[in-house]
C-alpha positions, 0 to 999 in steps of 0.5 A: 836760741837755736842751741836752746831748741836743740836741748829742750827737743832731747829732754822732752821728746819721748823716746822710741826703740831703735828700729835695730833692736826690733827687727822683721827677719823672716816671712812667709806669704804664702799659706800658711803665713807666718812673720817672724821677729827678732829682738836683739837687744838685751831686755825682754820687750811687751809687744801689747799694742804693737802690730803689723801693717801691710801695702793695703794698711791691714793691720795684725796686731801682737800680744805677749813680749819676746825676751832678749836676744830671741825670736817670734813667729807669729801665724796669720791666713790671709793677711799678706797678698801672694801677688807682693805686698810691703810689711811695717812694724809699729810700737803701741804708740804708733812708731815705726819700728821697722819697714821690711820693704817689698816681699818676694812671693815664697813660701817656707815652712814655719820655724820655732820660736826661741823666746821665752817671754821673761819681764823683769818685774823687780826693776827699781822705780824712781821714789814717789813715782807711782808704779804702772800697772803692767798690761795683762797678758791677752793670752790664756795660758794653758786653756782647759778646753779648745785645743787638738791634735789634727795633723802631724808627720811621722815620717820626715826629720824632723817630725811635727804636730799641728795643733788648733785653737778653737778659742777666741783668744791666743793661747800658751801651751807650757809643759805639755807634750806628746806621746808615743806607744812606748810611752817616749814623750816629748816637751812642748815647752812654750808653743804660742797659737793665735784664736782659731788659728794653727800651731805648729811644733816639731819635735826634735828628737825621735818621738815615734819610734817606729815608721811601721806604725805608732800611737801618738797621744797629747798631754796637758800640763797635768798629764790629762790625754787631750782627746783619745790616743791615735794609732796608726799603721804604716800607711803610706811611707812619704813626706808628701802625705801627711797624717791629718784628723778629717771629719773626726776621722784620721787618714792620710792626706795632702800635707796642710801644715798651720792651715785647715785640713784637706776634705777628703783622704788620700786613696791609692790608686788602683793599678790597673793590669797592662793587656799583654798580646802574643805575636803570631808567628810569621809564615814561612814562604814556601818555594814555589817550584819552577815549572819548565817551558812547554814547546808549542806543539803544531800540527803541521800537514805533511804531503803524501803521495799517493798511487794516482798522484793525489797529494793527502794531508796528514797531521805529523805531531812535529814541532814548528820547523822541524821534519822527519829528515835531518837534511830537510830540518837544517834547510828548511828554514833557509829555503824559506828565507829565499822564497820569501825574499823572491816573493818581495822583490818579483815585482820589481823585476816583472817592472822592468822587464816591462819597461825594457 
């Protein structure tokens, strides 16, 4: 009985993709985001009715079909969480194809898709089974009206255009290109855009031939100028500025590839001058001549005598201890000495004179 379970479980189950044919291969959560998938099988795959769903079940449905052995990038704003978020592929019928688990909050810059949406239509049905009728491309291919050029980067390798579909639908772009000055063009083969969303494709192979200044114009499939041609000068040679289209004015501004531009452009600061101060030389100190010792002048009275016996003082206008004679000015400081140590000790004698 077991056995005959097992049996009717395998015929009439209806069959699902493995999960290793579809895969989610690459992200990116930050602004812009962008998912990429990647089907390694070998038959072309539509992806109507498929879409993504993230930690907070929202959900972002797919359109179109990717070919065997390719890669699509699809753009979304504000679809996963820049604090971490999970991510989950389903099929139109609400399998799980592939659960890419926890994101890492990075941010990349968005690759170029490498499939080319081929379905085969000329597969052998089985006879008297009604053939189905295949599900219409959402997408507008080649829409005649909602699509411009509002940024692009001259200056790195490779270089890149950003274009914006106003449509309310996605849109393919196919056999349209860009143009530069000298009429180099470059093919924009198939570049898949989300309504109002951005796309974004680089041009491999040098489109603006000169970094000093060039004029870029987009084409349509049928070589019709979409908006005018832009030129612009040298400007502000970085890879951190980018040209950006701002209040129908282009400028250089803060780079926002596959997301609305910036409000304002980039301004060069004005630099201003460094006051310069001149030093003043130091004065030189000038030496201050010694001034010598002036000798203390005393007027010392000097005795005279005279005829009656009379002693007359007089000023000499000699230095302190010195006399008019040589003899008298070598021991006059000695006699001094000794009158004053008699002077000291007269009272001790008178003392003991008077005790004897």
């Amino acid at each position: 009985m077991l056995i005959i379970l097992l049996i009717i479980f395998v015929i009439f189950t209806s069959p699902v993709i493995a999960t290793s044919d579809i895969q989610i291969t690459d992200y990116s959560v930050k602004t812009p985001e962008w998912i990429q998938i990647t089907n390694s099988s070998g038959n072309s795959i539509d992806l109507t009715g498929w879409y993504f769903k993230d930690k907070d079940t929202n959900i972002k449905t797919l359109d179109g079909c990717i070919s065997s052995n390719s890669t699509k990038v699809f753009g979304y704003s504000g679809f996963l969480n820049d604090s971490g978020d999970t991510l989950i592929l389903y099929d139109k019928s609400n399998n799980l194809i592939h659960e890419f688990g926890v994101l890492t909050i990075n941010q990349k810059d968005q690759p170029t898709g490498t499939s080319t949406c081929i379905i085969p239509t000329n597969t052998p049905t089985p006879t008297n089974t009604p053939t189905s009728t295949p599900t219409p491309d959402p997408a507008i291919t080649n829409p005649s009206s909602g699509i411009s050029l509002t940024e692009f980067m001259p200056y790195s390798d490779p270089e890149w255009i950003e274009i914006y579909n106003s449509n309310d639908k996605p849109i393919k772009l196919i056999s349209w290109k860009v143009e530069d000055n000298n009429g180099n063009t470059k093919n924009i083969d198939n570049l898949s855009i989300p309504a109002k969303s951005y796309g974004i494709y680089e041009l491999k192979g040098l489109i603006f031939d000169n970094n000093d200044g060039d004029t870029l114009l987009l084409r349509d499939q049928n070589n019709n100028g979409i908006g005018n041609p832009f030129s612009y000068s040298k400007g502000l040679m970085t890879i951190e500025k980018s040209w950006s289209l701002i209040s129908s004015h282009w400028c250089q501004a803060s780079i926002t590839k596959g997301y609305e531009n910036v409000t304002s452009c980039y301004i060069v600061p004005t630099s201003i001058p460094t006051p310069t101060f001149t030093l003043s030389p130091t004065p030189t100190l000038e030496e201050t001549p010694s001034i010598e010792p002036t000798p203390i002048i005393t007027n010392t009275p000097s005795i005279t005598n005279t005829p009656n016996g009379s002693n007359i003082s007089s000023n000499s206008g000699l230095v302190l201890g010195e006399t008019d004679n040589p003899t008298k000015q070598n021991f006059l400081p000695i006699i001094l000495i000794f009158g004053g140590a008699i002077l000291l000790i007269s009272p001790a004698i008178i003392s003991k004179i008077k005790k004897s």
